[in-house]
VOTIZA-142999 format. One line per 2 residues: number of its first residue (from 0); their letters; for each residue x, y, z of C-alpha. Coordinates in nm, 3 decimals, m for minus. Layout:
# VOTIZA-142999
NUM	a	X:Y:Z ~ ... $
//
This chain:
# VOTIZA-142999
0	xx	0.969:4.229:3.912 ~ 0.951:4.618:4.001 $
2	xx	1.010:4.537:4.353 ~ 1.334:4.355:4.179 $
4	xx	1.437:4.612:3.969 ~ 1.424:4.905:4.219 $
6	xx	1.639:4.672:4.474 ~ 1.907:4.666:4.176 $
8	xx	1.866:5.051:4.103 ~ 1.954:5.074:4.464 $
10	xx	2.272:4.870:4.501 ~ 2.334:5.034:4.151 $
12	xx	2.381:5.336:4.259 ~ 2.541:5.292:4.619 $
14	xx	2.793:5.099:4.364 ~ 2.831:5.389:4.142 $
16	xx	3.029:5.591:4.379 ~ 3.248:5.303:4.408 $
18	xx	3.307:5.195:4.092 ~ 3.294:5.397:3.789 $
20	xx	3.194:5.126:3.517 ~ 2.984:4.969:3.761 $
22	xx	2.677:5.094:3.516 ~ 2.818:4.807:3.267 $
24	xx	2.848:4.560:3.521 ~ 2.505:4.609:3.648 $
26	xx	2.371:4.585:3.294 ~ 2.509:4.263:3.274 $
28	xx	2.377:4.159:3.557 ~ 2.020:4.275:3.484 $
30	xx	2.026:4.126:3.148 ~ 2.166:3.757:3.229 $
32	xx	1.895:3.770:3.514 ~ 1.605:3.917:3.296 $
34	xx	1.703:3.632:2.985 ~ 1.597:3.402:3.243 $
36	xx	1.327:3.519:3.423 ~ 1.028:3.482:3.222 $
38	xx	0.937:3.241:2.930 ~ 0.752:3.271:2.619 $
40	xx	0.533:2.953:2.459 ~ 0.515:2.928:2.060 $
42	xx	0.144:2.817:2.007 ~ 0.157:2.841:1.655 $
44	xx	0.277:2.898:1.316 ~ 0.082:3.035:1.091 $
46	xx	0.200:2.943:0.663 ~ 0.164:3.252:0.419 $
48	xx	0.146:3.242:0.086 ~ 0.460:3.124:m0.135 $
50	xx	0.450:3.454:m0.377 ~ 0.713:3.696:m0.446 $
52	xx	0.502:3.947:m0.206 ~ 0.494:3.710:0.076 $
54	xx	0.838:3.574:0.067 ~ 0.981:3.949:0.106 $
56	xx	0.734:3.994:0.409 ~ 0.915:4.256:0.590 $
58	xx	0.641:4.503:0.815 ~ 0.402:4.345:1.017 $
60	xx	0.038:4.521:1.212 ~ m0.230:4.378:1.395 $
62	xx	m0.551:4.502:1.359 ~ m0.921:4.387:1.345 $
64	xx	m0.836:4.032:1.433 ~ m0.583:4.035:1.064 $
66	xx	m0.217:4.045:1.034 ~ m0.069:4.323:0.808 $
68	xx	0.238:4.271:0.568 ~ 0.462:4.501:0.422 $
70	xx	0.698:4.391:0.152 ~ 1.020:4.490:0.020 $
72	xx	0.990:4.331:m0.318 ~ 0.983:4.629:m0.496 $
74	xx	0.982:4.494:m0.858 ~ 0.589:4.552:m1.057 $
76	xx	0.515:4.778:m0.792 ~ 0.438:4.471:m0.546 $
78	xx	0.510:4.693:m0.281 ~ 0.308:4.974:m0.354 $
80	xx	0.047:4.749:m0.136 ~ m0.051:4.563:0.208 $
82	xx	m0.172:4.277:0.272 ~ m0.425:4.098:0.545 $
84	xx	m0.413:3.754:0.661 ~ m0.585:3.549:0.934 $
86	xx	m0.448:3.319:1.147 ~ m0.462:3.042:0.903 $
88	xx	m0.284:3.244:0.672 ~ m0.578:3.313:0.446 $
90	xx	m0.548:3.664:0.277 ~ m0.890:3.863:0.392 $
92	xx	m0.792:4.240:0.312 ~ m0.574:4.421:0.084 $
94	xx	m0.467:4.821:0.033 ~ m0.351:4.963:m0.265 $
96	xx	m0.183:5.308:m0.246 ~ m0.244:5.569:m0.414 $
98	xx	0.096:5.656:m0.511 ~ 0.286:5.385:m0.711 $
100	xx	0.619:5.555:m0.610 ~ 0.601:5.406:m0.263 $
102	xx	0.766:5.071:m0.268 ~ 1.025:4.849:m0.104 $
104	xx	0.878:4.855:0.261 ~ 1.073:4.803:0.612 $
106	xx	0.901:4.828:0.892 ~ 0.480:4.866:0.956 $
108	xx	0.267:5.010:1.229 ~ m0.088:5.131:1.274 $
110	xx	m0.286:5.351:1.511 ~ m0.589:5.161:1.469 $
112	xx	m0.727:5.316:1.161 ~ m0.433:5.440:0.910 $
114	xx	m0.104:5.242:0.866 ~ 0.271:5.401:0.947 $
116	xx	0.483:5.243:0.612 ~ 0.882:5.262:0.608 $
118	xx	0.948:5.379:0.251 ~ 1.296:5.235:0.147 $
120	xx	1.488:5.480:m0.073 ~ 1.868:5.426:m0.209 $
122	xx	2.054:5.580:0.092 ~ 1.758:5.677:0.352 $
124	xx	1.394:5.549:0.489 ~ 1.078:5.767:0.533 $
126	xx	0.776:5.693:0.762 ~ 0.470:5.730:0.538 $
128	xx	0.124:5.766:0.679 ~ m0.159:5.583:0.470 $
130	xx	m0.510:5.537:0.525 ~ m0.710:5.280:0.471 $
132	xx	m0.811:5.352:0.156 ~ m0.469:5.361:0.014 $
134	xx	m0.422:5.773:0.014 ~ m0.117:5.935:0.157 $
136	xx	m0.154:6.133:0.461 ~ 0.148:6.237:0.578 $
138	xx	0.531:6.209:0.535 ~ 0.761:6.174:0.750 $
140	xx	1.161:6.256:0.753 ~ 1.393:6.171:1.010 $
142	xx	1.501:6.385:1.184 ~ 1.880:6.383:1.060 $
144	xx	1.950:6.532:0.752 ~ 2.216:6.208:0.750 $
146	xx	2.117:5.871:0.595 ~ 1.991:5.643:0.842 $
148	xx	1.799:5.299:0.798 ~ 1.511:5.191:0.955 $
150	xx	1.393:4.833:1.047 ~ 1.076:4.853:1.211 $
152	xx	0.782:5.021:1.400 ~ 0.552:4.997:1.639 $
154	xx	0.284:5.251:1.786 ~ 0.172:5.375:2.101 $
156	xx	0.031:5.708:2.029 ~ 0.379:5.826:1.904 $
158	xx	0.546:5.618:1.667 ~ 0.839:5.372:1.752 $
160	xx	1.128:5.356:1.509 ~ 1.428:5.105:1.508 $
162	xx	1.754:5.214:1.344 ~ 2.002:4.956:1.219 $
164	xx	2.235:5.176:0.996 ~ 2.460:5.328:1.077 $
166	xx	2.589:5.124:1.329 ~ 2.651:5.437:1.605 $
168	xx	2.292:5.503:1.573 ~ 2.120:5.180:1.613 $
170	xx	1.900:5.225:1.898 ~ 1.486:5.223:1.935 $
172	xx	1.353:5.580:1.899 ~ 1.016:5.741:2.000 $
174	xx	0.944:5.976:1.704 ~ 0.675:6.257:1.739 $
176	xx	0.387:6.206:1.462 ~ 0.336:6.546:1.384 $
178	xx	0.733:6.710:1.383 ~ 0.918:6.371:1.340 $
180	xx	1.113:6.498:1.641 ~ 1.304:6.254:1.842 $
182	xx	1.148:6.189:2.185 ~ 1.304:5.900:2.389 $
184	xx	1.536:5.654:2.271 ~ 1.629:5.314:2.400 $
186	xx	1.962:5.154:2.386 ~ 1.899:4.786:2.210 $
188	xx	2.147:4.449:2.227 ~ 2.346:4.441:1.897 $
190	xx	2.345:4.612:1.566 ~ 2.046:4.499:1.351 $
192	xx	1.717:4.596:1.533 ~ 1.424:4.514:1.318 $
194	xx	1.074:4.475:1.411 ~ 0.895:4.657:1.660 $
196	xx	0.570:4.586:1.901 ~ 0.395:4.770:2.190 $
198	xx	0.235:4.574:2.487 ~ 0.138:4.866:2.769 $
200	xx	0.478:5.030:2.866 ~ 0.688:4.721:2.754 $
202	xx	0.890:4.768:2.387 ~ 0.933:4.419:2.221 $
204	xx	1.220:4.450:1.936 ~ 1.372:4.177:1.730 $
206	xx	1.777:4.131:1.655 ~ 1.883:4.059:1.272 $
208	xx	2.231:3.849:1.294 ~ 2.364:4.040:1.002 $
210	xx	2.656:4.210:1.228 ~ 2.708:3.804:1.422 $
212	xx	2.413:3.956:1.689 ~ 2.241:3.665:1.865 $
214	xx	1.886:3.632:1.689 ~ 1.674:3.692:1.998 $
216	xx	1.364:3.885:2.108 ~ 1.368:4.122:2.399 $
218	xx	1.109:4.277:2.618 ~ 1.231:4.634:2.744 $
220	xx	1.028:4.859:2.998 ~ 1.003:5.211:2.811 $
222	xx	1.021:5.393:3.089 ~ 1.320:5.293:3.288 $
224	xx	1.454:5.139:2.982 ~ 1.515:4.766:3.164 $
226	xx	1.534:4.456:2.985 ~ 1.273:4.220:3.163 $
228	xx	1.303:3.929:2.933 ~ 1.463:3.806:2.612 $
230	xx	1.421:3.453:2.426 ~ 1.573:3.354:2.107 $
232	xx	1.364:3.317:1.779 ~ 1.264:2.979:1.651 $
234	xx	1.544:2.882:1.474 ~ 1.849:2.713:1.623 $
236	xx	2.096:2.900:1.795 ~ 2.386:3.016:1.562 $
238	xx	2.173:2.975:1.203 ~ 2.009:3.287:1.097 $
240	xx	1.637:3.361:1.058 ~ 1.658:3.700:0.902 $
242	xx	1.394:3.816:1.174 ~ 1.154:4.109:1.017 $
244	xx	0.824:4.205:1.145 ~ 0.671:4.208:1.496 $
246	xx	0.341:4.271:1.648 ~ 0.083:4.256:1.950 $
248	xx	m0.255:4.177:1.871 ~ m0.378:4.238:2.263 $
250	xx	m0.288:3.933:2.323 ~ m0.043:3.709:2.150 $
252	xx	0.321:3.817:1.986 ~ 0.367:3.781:1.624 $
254	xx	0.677:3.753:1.445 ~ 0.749:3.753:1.074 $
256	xx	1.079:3.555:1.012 ~ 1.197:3.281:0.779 $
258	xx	1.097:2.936:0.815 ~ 1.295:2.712:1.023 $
260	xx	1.546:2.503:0.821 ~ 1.530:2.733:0.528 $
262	xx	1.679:3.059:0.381 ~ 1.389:3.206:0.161 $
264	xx	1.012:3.280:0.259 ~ 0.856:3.358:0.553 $
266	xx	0.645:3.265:0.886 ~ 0.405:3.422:1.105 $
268	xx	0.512:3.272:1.463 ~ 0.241:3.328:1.743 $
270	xx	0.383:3.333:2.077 ~ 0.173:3.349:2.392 $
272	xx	0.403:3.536:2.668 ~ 0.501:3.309:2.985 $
274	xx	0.494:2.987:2.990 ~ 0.744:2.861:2.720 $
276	xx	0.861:2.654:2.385 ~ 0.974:2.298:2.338 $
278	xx	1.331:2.285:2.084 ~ 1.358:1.977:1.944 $
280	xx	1.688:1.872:1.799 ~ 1.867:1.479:1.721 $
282	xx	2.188:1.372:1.785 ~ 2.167:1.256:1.395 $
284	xx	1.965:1.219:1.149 ~ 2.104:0.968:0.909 $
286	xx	2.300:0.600:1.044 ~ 2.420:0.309:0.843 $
288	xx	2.387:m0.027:1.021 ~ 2.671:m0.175:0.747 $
290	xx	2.656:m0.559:0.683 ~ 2.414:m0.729:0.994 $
292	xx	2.417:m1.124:0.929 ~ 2.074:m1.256:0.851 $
294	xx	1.889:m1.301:1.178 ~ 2.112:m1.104:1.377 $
296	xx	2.010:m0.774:1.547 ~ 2.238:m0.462:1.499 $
298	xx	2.167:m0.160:1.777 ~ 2.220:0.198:1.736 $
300	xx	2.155:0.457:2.025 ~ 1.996:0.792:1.913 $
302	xx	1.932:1.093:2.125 ~ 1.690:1.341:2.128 $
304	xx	1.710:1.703:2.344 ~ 1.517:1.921:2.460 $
306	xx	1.692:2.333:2.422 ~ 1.364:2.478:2.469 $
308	xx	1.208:2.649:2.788 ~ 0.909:2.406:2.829 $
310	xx	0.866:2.028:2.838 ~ 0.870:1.854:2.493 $
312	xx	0.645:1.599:2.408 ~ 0.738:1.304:2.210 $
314	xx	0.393:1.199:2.095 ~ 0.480:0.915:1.849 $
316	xx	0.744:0.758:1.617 ~ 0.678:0.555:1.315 $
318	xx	0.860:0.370:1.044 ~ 0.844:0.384:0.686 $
320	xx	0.934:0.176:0.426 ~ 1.080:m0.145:0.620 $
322	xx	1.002:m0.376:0.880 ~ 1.283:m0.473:1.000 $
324	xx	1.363:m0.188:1.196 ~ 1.202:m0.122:1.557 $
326	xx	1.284:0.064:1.863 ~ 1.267:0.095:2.255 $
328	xx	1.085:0.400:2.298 ~ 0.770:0.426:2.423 $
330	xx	0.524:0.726:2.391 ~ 0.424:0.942:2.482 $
332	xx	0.707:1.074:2.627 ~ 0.849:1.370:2.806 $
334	xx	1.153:1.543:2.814 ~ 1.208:1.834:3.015 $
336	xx	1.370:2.123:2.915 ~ 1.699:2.113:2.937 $
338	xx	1.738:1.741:2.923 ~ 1.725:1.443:2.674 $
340	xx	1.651:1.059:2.607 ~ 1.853:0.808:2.469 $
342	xx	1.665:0.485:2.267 ~ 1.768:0.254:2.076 $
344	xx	1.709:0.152:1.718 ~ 1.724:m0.210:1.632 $
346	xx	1.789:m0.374:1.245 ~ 1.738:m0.738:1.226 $
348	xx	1.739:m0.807:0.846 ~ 1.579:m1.131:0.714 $
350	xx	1.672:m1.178:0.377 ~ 2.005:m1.059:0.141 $
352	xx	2.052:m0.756:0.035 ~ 2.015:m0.389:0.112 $
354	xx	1.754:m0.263:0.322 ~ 1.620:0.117:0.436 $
356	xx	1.377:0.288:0.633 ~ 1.243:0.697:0.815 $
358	xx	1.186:0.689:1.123 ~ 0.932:0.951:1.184 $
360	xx	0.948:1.144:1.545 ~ 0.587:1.344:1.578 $
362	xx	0.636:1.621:1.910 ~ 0.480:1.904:2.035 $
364	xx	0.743:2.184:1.898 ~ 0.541:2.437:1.669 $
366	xx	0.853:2.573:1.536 ~ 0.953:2.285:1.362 $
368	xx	0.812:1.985:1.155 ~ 0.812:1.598:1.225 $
370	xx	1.236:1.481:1.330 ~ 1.366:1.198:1.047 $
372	xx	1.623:0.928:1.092 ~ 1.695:0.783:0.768 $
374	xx	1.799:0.462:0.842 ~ 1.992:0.189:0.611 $
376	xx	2.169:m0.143:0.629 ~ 2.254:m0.470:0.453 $
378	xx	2.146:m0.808:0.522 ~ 2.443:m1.090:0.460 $
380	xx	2.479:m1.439:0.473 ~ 2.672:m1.549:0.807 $
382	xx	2.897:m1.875:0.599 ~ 3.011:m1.846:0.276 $
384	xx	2.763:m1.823:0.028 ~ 2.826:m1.780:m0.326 $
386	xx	2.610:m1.605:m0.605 ~ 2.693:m1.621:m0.973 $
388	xx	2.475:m1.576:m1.259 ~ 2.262:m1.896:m1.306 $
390	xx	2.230:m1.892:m1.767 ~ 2.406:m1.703:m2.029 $
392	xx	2.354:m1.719:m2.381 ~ 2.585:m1.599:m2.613 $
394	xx	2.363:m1.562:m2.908 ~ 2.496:m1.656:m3.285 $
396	xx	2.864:m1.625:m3.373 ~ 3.019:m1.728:m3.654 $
398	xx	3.219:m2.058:m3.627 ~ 3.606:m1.999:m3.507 $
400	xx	3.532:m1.647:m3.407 ~ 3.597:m1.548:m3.051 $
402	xx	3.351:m1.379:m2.778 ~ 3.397:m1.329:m2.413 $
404	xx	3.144:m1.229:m2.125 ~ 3.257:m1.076:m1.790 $
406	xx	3.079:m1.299:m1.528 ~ 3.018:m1.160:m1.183 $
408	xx	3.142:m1.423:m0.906 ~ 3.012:m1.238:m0.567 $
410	xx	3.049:m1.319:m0.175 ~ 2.725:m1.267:m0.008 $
412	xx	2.886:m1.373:0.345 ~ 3.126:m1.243:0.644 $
414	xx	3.331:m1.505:0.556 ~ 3.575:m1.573:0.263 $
416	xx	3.522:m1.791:m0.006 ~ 3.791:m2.006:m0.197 $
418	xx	3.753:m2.106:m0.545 ~ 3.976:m2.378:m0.658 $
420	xx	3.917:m2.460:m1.041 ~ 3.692:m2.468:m1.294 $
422	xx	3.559:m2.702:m1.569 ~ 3.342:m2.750:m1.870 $
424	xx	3.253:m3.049:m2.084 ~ 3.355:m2.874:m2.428 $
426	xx	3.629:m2.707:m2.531 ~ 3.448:m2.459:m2.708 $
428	xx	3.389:m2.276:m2.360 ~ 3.689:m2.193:m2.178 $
430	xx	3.879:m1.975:m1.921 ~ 4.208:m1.792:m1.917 $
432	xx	4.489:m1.932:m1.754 ~ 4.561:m1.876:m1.424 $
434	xx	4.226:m1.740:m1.312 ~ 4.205:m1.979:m1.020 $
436	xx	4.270:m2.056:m0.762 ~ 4.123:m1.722:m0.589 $
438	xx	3.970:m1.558:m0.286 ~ 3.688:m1.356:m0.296 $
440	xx	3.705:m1.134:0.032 ~ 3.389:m1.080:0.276 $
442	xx	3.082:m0.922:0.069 ~ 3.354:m0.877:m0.224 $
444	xx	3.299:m0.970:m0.582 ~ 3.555:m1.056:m0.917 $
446	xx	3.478:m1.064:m1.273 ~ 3.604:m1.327:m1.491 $
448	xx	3.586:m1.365:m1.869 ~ 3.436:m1.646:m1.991 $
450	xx	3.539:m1.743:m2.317 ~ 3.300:m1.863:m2.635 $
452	xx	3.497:m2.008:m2.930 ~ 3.272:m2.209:m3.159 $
454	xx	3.451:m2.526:m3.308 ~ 3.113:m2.624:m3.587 $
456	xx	2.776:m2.521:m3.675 ~ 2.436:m2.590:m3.447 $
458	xx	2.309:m2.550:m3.130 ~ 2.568:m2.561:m2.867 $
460	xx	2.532:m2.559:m2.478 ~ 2.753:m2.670:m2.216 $
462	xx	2.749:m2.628:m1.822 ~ 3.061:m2.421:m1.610 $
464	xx	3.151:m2.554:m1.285 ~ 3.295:m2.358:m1.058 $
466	xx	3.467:m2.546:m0.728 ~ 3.492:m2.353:m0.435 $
468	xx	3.447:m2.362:m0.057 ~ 3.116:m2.216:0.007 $
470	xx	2.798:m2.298:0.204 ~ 2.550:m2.306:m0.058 $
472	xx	2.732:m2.463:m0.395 ~ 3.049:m2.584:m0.335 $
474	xx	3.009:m2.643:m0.698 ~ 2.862:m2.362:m0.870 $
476	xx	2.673:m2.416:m1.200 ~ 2.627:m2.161:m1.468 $
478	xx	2.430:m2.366:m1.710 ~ 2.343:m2.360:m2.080 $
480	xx	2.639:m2.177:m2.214 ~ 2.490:m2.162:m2.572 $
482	xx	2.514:m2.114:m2.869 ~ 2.236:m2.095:m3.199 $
//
């Protein structure tokens, strides 16, 4: 990579006298090949706990084998603290300051034994030294009398600093512990830099998308101020993670960042450098088979992709809730990155009516949780089958009043069904005029009244006929129209 790099710084320059923006172009060129040339593998991610602390992580240090959060929930002084969790996202430590009037953190660092703390104020940050046992050491202005913001830090015997606002100034800057005088700064991709981590003479630093900035984190060489790598953050490209917090533990990357899929709370995401992630994503996650004719098989084709930078892993899929759905893929299964499989999804229903099922897709991406196709259809009879209500029972009425019930005639079939007429064996049950003849469309229904007009006392019952075309009772019975 050196080698690489001094090759370009070469051409760069022989350019230079050739072209006078040839210092963009080269940038450019540097960057698009650096994106690409090394990879980064998400090996966990670690769950913290769902508190109003927690859920406004913001600074994140590694130290002793424990992760350190900052928070910027400043309301009941919950920021007026830090806390320690392991990689199981246990909490093991705490510090208390000293001083209640430090709150609202942004950005966390250590030196091994005391803690750098961005103090948020109304129009300005501070870098606060604290010790271990919760006493202020030092305080720390910026340099510029003006009001700048900071986003993160990171420490490598001075202290690393990343401005966001205002815009002109967002850069990373190496501050001097003692006079808070500027030392080095490097130039950063975008307007929001956040989090901060140091790993030899490489800077990481995390984008924000608040100004439309792609969410990614970049690798830059401190001293010749190079971009060697960049990869984007767990979530999707284009949906924002509100990135916070970095740090290096010696070995492993951490980042503090909202889960995937969701707007509030946070994630610790472990990275090991080289190598690469998986990115799941589905062509859909929802399909509607419609009407399937019993014993018939309906087929849908699903996709799944792979927009990661390692090979994803399909290790099983599973259905819940129904039977009668299946599919052609095997597992496990392997999809490169870059690429994708297409499978299909099969619904054969057995019996009327409406039918529904997940289909589970377990994989080997850390960043997100088990893929769901929620699956539905309806099973229908292929001829005409009618259904109407087999009883009713009018209760007692008093004789020569009149009562009517709306009866549901419906078409369980994909074909149409022709009713002709009607009859009863009293005239105390009866239908309008002009009701039949009808059609009732494919899997359509019609209500008709049925009219109860009792002509003496007692028990009264009486059978309705209905004549029609259909499979299953070409003459349908509603029986024991009735009357106590």
């Amino acid at each position: 990579m050196r080698e690489l790099f001094t090759l370009l710084k070469f051409f760069e320059r022989v350019f230079q006298r050739l072209f006078k923006n040839i210092s963009i172009i080269f940038l450019v060129i540097v960057f698009i090949f650096s994106s690409n040339s090394n990879a980064q593998n998400l090996v966990q991610v670690i769950n913290l706990p769902n508190d109003n602390f927690f859920n406004y992580g913001y600074g994140l240090a590694a130290k002793d084998g424990l992760l350190w959060v900052s928070s910027s929930y400043s309301t009941g002084n919950l920021g007026a603290r830090l806390y320690a969790v392991d990689t199981l996202g246990i909490v093991r430590d705490s510090i208390f300051f000293s001083s209640s009037h430090l709150n609202s953190s942004q950005g966390l660092a250590t030196d091994g034994d005391n803690f750098y703390f961005v103090q948020r104020y109304t129009a300005r940050c501070r870098i606060i030294k604290i010790a271990r046992n919760g006493q202020i050491l030092d305080s720390l202005n910026w340099p510029e009398a003006s009001s700048i913001y900071l986003g993160g830090l990171g420490y490598d015997g001075q202290i690393w600093a990343s401005v966001y606002y205002p815009n002109t100034s967002a850069a990373l800057y190496r501050i001097d512990k003692t006079t808070s005088q500027v030392l080095d700064t490097i130039p950063v991709f975008g307007l929001q830099p956040q989090g901060i981590a140091v790993k030899g003479d490489t800077i990481f630093y995390v984008m924000d998308g608040f100004d439309g900035d792609d969410e990614r984190i970049y690798a830059v060489n401190r001293f010749t101020k190079d971009t060697l790598f960049s990869f984007h953050v767990p979530e999707n490209p284009g949906v924002r993670q509100n990135p916070r917090g970095l740090a290096w533990d010696g070995k492993y990357l951490y980042l503090l960042a909202e889960p995937v899929g969701a707007s509030t709370g946070r994630k610790i995401y472990k990275y090991a450098i080289g190598g690469g992630s998986p990115l799941i994503s589905l062509s859909t996650n929802f399909y509607d088979f419609g009407n399937i004719i019993l014993g018939n098989t309906a087929t849908f084709t699903a996709t799944i992709y792979n927009q990661g930078t390692a090979n994803l892993r399909i290790d099983s899929l599973r259905f819940f809730y129904s039977q009668r759905f299946s599919t052609t893929l095997t597992t496990p299964y392997i999809i490169s990155p870059g690429n994708n499989v297409n499978f299909q999804i099969y619904f054969t229903p057995l019996n009327y009516g409406p039918d529904s099922a997940d289909l589970y897709i377990y994989h080997n991406d850390q960043a997100r949780p088990a893929q769901v196709i929620r699956l539905k259809g309806m099973g229908v009879y292929g001829s005409g089958v009618i259904n109407i209500p087999s009883n009713y029972d009018f209760g007692t009425r008093r004789v020569g009043s009149t009562f009517f019930w709306y009866m549901k005639i419906e078409n369980q079939s994909a074909q149409a069904i022709n009713i002709n007429s009607w009859s009863t064996s009293r005239s105390d049950f009866y239908l309008e005029e002009n009701v039949f003849p009808t059609t009732i469309s494919p899997y359509g229904f019609k209500y008709i009244r049925v009219w109860f007009k009792p002509q003496s006392a007692g028990l009264i019952t009486d059978t309705l006929r209905i004549f029609n075309n259909s499979s299953n009772a070409p003459e349908a019975k509603v029986f024991s129209l009735w009357k106590r």
